[in-house]
Residue, then its C-alpha position, 0 to 999 in steps of 0.5 A: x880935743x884938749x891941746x897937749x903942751x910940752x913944758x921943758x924944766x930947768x931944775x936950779x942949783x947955784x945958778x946953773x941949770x943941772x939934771x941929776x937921777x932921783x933927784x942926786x947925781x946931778x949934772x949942770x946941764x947949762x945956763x937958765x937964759x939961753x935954756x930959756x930963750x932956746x926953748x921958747x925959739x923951739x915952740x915950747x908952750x911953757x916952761x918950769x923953773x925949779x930952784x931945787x935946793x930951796x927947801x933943803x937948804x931952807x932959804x926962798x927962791x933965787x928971784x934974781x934967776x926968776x927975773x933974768x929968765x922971765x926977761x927973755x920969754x913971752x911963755x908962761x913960767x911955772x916958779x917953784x922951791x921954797x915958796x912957802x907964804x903969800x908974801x913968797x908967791x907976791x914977790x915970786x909972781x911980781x918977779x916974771x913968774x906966771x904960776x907958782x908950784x908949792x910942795x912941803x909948804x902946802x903939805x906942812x899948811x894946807x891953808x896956804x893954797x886956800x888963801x893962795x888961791x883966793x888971793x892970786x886966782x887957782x889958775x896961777x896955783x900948782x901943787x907939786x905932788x911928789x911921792x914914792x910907792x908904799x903898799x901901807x897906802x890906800x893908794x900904793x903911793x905915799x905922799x914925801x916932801x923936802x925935794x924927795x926925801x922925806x916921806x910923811x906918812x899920808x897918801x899921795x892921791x887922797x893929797x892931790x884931791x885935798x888940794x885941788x878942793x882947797x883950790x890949786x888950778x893945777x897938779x904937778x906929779x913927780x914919781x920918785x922911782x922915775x924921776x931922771x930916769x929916762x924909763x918913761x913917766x909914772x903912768x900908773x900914779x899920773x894917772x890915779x892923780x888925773x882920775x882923782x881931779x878935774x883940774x890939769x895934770x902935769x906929767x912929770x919924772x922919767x920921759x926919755x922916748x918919745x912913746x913916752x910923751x904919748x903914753x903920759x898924755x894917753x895913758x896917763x891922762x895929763x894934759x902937760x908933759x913936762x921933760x927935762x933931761x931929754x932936751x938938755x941933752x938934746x936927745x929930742x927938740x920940741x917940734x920932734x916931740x910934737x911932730x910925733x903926737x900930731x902923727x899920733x892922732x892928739x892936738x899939739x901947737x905947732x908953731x911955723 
């Protein structure tokens, strides 16, 4: 039976870390470090970094939060916005991150991920695959970039396939109807992603109850729940969330 691991995110903008719904509205939510080491004290198995202004903004990830943060944990760290060349992920990488998660670069250079993924391994490879629904698609789902906010016209789906045939070790769907809403995952698009690969699947966008965790690990077929607002805001701890899924029958590790 696969291990199911919970992976809070810090979503950064000037520093801090906030949460906001649909990706605006965004409230500080406090600082990385003791977000960092907090979660790890909490038996969280990974944590995501966003810098969720990078590409917008159009400048590289902060790598001094990168840093700091990395200092403080032993978990594997997930870094993410605006990595968009080799030198980027080096810099990223040799800066405390684990993994790196790229999302418009890929879209706009396909070839990115495959010389990312021969260069650094596919295992430190996420692609971020955002999308929102759209019945011209094939799948329903259309494919946007530029932190949500531009749709580019291709299918989400068919996407996430290309990018794990270009070599990405892991795919990382956020559903823009969902996300921050605290209504539950996108289980419906986390799970055509997950029939669509062999690869890991993270759940992400949406997780308010703990159901939720359950469903986007059964339902929706992810073997990493990624979650944000709820322990922010100390709606749940991890171990909570874990007690839960071992009570309902699915491998976690829980740490004593």
């Amino acid at each position: 039976m696969t291990t199911i691991k919970i992976m809070p995110c810090l979503d950064m903008k000037d520093g801090r870390v906030v949460k906001g719904v649909h990706f605006v509205n965004l409230k500080d939510a406090g600082d990385p470090v003791e977000n960092a080491k907090f979660y790890q004290s909490e038996g969280a198995d990974e944590l995501a970094m966003l810098d969720i202004a990078a590409t917008l903004e159009n400048r590289k990830t902060r790598l001094e939060w990168v840093k700091n943060v990395a200092a403080v944990i032993t978990i594997p760290m997930t870094v993410g916005g605006g990595i968009a060349s080799l030198e980027d992920i080096q810099l990223t990488l040799s800066a405390g991150a684990s993994k790196v998660s790229m999302n418009s670069a890929a879209v706009k250079d396909p070839s990115l991920v495959k010389n990312a993924a021969r260069k650094f391994g596919s295992e430190r490879i996420t692609v971020a695959v955002d999308a929102r629904r759209n019945k011209a698609m094939p799948s329903g789902f259309e494919l946007v970039v530029s932190g949500g906010t531009k749709p580019v016209g291709r299918d989400a789906i068919a996407w996430a396939r290309e990018c794990q045939d270009l070599g990405a070790g892991i795919i990382l769907p956020t559903s823009m109807d969902g996300d921050g809403t605290q209504a539950g995952y996108d289980l419906e698009f986390t799970k055509a992603i997950a029939d669509a690969v062999t690869v890991p699947v993270v759940a992400s966008g949406g997780a308010g109850a703990l159901e939720h965790f359950y469903d986007g690990a059964v339902k929706g077929g992810a073997q990493v729940l990624l979650a944000a607002s709820v322990f922010h805001f100390r709606t749940f701890r991890i171990r909570d969330v874990k007690e839960y899924l071992r009570s309902r029958g699915l491998e976690v590790n829980l740490q004593p």
